[in-house]
KOLKOL-336017 format. One record per residue: residue number from 1; z, y, x of N, C-alpha, C in turn. Coordinates in steps of 0.02 Angstrom, whole numbers, plus 32768, in hexadecimal, padded with zeros to 4 digits. Each point is the difference from the previous one (the first is absolute). Layout:
BEGIN
kollo / n.z / n.y / n.x / ca.z / ca.y / ca.x / c.z / c.y / c.x
NUM / Z / Y / X / Z / Y / X / Z / Y / X
...
***
This chain:
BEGIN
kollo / n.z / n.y / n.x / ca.z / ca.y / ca.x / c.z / c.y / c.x
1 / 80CC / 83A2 / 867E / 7FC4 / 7FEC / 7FDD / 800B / 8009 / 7FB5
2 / 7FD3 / 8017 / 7FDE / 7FF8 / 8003 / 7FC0 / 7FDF / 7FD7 / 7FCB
3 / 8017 / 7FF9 / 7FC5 / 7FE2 / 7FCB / 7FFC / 7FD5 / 8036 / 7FB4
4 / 7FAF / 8010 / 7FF2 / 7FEA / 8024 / 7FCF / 7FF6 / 7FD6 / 7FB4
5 / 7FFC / 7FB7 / 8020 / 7FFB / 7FD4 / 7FAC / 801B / 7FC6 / 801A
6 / 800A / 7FE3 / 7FA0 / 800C / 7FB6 / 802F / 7FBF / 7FBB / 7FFB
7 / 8017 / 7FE5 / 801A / 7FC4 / 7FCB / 8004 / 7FEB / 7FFD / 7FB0
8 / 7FAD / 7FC1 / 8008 / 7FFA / 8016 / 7FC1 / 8010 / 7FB3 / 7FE6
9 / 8005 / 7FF7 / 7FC1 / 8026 / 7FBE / 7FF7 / 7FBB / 7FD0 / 7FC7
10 / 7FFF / 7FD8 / 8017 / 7FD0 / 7FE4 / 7FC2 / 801E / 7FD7 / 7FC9
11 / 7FF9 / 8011 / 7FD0 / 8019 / 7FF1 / 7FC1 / 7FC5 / 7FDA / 7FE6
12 / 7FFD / 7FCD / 7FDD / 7FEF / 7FD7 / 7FDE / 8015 / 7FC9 / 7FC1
13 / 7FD7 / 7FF9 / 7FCE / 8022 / 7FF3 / 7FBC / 801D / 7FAE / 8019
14 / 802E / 7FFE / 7FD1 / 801F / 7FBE / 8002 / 7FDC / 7FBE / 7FD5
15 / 7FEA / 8002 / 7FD7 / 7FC8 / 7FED / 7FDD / 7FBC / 800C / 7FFD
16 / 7FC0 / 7FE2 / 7FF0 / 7FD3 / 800D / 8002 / 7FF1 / 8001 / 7FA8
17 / 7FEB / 8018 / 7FD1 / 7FF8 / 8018 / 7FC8 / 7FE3 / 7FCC / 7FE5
18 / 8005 / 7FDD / 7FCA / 7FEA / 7FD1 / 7FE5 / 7FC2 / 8023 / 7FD1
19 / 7FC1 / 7FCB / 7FEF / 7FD3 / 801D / 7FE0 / 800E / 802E / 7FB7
20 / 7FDE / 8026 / 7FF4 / 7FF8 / 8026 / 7FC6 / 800C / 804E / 8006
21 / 7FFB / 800F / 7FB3 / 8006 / 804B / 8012 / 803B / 8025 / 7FEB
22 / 8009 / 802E / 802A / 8051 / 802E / 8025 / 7FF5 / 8048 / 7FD4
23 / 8032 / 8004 / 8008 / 8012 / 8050 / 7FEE / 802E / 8029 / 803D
24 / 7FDA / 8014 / 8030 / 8020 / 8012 / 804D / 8022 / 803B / 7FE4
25 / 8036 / 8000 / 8012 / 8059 / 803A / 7FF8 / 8007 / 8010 / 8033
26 / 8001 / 804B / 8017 / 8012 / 802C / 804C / 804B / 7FE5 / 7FF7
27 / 8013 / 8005 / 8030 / 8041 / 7FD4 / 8002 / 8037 / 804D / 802C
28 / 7FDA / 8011 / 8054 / 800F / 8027 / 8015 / 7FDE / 7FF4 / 804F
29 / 8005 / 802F / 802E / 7FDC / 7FFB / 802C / 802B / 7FD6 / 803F
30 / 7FC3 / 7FE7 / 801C / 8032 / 7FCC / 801F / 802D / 8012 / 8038
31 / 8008 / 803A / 8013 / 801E / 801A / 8037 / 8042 / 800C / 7FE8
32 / 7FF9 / 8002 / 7FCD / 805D / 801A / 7FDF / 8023 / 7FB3 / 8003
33 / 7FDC / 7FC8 / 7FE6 / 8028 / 7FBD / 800C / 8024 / 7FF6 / 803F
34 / 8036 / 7FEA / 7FF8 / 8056 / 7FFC / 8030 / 7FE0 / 7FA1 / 7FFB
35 / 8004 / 7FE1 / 803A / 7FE4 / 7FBC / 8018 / 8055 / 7FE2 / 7FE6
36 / 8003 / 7FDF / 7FD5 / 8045 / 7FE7 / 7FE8 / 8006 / 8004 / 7FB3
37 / 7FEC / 8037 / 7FFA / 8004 / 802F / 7FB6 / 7FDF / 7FF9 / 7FE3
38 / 800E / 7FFD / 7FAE / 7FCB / 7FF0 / 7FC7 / 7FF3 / 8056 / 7FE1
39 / 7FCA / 8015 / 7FDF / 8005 / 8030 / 7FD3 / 7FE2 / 7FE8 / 7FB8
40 / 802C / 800D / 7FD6 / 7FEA / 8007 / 7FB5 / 7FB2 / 801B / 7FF0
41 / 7FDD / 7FD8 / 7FD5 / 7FC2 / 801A / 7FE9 / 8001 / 7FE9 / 7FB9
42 / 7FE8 / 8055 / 7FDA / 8007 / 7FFA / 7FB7 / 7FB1 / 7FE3 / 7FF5
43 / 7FFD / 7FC5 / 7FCB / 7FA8 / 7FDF / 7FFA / 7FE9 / 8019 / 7FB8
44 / 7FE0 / 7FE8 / 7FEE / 7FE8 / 8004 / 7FB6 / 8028 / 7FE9 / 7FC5
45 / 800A / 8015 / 7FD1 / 8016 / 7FE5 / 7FC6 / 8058 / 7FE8 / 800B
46 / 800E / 8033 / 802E / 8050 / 8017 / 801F / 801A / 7FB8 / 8015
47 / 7FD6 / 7FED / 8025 / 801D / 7FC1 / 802A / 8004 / 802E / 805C
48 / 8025 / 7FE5 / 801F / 800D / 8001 / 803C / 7FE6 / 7FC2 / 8032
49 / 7FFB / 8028 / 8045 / 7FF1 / 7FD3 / 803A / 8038 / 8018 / 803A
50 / 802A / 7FD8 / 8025 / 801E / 8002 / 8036 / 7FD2 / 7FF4 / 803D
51 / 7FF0 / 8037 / 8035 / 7FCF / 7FEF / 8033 / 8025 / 7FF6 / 8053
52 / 7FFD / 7FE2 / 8022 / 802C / 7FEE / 802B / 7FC8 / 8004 / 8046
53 / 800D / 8014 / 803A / 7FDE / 800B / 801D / 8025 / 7FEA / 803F
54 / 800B / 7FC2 / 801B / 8012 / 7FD4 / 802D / 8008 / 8028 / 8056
55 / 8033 / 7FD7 / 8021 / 7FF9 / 800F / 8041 / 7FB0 / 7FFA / 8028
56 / 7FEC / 7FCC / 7FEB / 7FD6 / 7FCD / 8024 / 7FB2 / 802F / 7FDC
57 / 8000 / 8034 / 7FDE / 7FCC / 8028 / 7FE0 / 7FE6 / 7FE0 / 7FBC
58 / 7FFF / 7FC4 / 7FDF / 8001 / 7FF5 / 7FD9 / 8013 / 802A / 7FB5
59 / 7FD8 / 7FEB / 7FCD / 8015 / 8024 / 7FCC / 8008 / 7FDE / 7FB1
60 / 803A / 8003 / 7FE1 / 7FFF / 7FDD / 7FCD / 800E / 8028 / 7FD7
61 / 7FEF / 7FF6 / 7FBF / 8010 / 8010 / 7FB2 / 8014 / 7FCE / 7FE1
62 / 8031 / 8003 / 7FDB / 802D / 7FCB / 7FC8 / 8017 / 8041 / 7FBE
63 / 7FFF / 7FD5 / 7FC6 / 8029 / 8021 / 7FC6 / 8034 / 8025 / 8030
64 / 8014 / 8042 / 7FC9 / 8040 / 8012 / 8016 / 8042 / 7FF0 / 7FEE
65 / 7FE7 / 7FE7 / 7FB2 / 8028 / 7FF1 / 7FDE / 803A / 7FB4 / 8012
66 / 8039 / 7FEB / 8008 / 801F / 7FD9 / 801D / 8013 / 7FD9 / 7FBD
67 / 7FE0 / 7FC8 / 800D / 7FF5 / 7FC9 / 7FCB / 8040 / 7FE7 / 7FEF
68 / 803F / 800A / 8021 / 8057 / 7FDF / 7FE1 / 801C / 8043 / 7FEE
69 / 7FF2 / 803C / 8005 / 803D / 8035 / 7FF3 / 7FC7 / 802E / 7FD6
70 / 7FBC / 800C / 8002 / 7FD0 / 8018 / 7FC6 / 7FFA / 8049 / 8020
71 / 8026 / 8019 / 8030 / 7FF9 / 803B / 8025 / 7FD2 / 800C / 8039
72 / 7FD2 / 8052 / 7FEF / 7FE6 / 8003 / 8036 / 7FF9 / 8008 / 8038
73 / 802B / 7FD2 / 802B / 800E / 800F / 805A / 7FEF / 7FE6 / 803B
74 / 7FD9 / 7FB8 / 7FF1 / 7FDE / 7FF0 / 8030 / 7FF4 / 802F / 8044
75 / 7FCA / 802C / 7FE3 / 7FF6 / 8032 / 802F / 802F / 8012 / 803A
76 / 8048 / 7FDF / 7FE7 / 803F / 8035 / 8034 / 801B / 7FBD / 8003
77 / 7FDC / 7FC2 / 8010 / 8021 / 7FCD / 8017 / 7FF5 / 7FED / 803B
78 / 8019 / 7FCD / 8035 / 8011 / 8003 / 803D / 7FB4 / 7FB3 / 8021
79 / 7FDA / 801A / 801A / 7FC5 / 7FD3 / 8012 / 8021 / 7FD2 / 8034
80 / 7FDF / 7FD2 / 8007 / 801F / 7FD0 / 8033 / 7FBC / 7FC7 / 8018
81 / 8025 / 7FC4 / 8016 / 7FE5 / 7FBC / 8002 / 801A / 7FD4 / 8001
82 / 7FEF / 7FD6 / 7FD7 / 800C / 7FAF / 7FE6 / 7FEA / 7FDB / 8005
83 / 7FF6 / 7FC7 / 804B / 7FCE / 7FDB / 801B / 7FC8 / 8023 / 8023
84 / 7FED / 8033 / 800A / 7FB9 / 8009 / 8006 / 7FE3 / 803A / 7FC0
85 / 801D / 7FFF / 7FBC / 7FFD / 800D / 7FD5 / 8014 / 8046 / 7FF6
86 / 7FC8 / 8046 / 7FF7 / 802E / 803E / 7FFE / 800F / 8000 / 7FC0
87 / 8033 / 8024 / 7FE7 / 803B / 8007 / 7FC3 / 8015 / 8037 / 8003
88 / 8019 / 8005 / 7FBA / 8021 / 804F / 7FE8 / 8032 / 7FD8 / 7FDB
89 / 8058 / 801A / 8013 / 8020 / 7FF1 / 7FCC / 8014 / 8034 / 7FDC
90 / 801A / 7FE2 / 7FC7 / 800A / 803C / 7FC2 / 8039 / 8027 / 8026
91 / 8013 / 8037 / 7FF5 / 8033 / 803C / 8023 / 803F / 7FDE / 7FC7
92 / 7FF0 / 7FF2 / 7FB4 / 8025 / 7FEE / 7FD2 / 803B / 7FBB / 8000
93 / 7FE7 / 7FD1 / 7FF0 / 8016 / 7FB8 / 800A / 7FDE / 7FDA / 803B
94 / 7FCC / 8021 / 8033 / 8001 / 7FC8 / 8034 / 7FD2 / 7FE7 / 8008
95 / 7FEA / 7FE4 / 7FC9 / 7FBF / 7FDD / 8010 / 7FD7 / 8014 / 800B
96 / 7FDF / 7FC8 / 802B / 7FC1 / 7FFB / 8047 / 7FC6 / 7FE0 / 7FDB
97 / 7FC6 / 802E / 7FF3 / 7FB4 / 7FEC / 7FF0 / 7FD4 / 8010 / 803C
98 / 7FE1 / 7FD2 / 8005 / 7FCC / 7FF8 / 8046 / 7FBC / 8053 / 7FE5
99 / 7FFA / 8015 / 803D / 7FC3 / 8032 / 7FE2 / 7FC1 / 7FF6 / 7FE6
100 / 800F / 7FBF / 802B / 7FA2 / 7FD6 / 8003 / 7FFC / 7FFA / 7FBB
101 / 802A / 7FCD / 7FE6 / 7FF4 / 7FEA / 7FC0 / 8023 / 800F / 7FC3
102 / 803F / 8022 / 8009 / 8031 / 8028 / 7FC9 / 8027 / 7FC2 / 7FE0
103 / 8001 / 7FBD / 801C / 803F / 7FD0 / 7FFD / 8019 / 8012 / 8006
104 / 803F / 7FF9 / 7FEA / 8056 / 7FF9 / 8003 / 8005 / 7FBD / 8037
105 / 8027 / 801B / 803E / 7FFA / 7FC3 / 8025 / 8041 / 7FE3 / 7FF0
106 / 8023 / 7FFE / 7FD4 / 8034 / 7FDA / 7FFA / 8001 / 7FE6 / 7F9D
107 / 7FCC / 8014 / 7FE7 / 7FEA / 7FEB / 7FC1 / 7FC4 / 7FF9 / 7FEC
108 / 7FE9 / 7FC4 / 800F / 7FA8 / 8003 / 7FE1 / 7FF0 / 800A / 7FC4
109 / 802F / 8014 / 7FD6 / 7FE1 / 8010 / 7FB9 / 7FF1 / 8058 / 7FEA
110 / 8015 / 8021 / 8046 / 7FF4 / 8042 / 7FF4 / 7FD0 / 8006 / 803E
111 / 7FD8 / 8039 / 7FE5 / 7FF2 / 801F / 802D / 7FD8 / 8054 / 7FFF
112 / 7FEA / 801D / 8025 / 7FF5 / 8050 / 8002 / 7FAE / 7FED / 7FFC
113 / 7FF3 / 8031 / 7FD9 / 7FA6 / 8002 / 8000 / 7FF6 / 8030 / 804D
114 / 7FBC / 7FF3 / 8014 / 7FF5 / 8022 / 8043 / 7FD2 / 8019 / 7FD7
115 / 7FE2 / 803C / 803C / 7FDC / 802C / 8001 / 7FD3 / 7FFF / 801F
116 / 7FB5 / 8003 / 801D / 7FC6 / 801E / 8019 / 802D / 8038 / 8023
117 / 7FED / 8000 / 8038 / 7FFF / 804C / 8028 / 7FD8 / 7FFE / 8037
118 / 7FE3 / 802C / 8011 / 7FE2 / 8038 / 8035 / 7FFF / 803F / 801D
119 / 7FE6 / 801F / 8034 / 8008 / 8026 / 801A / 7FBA / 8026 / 7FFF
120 / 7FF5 / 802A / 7FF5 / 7FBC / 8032 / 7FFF / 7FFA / 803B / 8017
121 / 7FE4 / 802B / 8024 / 8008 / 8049 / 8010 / 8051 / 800A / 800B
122 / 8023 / 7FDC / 801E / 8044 / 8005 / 7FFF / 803B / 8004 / 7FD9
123 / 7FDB / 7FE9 / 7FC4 / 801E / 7FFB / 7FC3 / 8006 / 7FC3 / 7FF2
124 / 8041 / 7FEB / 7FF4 / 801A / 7FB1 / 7FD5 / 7FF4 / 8008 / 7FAE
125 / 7FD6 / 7FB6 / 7FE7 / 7FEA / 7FF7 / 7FDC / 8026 / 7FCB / 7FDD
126 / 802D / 7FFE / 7FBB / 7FFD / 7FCA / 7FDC / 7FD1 / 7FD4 / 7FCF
127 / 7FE6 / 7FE1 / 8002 / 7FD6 / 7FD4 / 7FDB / 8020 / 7FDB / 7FC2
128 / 7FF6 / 8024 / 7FC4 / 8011 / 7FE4 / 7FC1 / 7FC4 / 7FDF / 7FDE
129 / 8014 / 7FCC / 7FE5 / 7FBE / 7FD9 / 7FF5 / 7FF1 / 7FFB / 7FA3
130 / 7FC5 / 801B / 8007 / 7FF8 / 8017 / 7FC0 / 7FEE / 7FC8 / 7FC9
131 / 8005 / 800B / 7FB6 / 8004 / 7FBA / 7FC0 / 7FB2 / 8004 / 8007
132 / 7FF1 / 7FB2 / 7FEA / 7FAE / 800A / 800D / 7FF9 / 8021 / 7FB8
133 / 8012 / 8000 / 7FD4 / 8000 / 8043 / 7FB6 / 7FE3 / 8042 / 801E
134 / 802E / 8016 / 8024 / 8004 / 8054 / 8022 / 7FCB / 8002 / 801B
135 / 7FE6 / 7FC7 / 8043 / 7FDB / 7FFD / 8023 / 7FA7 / 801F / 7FEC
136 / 8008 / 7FD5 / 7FC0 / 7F9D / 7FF7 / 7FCB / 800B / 803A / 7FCD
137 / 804E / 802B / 8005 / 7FF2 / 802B / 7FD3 / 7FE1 / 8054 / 8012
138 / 7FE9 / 801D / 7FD9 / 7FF0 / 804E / 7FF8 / 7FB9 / 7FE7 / 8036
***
């Protein structure tokens, strides 16, 4: 028996987007995402997003940037769970920030900004959320 594809998987964002207005970033198409694996996304004004794309189809965005070592690697850090809680720890020093909310689950005084994401025409979307300045201008 052969097998011609594989099943199809439903992916869905990990967050639901809080009000206001976005600046949607092609991120990459969602068929290339590895269920475990984060990929790097370059945003506006040379900030980064780490996008993580869960066993369970889920999808998160967090900074990339790793708030104790200032390097950008998130992206190539190791996802997990903590309670119930999905997480990315840094590949660097270790530490574990929840995806949901970009806590440090072992320091409440840090934590990772999240991201807006979606899926569209098969394309993953980061959601950067724009200054209400930018927003009323041009």
């Amino acid at each position: 028996m052969s097998i011609i594809g594989s099943p199809r998987r439903v992916v869905r964002p990990g967050l639901l987007p809080t009000p206001g207005p976005r600046t949607w970033v092609r991120a990459c198409p969602v068929a290339r995402l590895v269920p475990g694996r984060g990929v790097a996304v370059l945003l506006p004004e040379a900030a980064q997003a780490a996008v993580f794309l869960l066993p369970t189809g889920m999808l998160y965005a967090v900074d990339n940037i790793d708030p104790y070592s200032g390097a950008a690697v998130l992206s190539r850090g190791l996802t997990g769970d903590h309670g119930g809680e999905p997480t990315v720890a840094s590949p660097l020093l270790k530490q574990v920030f929840s995806l949901r909310t970009g806590q440090a689950i072992d320091d409440p005084a840090v934590a990772l900004a999240t991201h807006a994401v979606r899926v569209l025409h098969g394309e993953v979307l980061v959601g950067v959320r724009q200054a209400a300045s930018a927003a009323y201008a041009a």
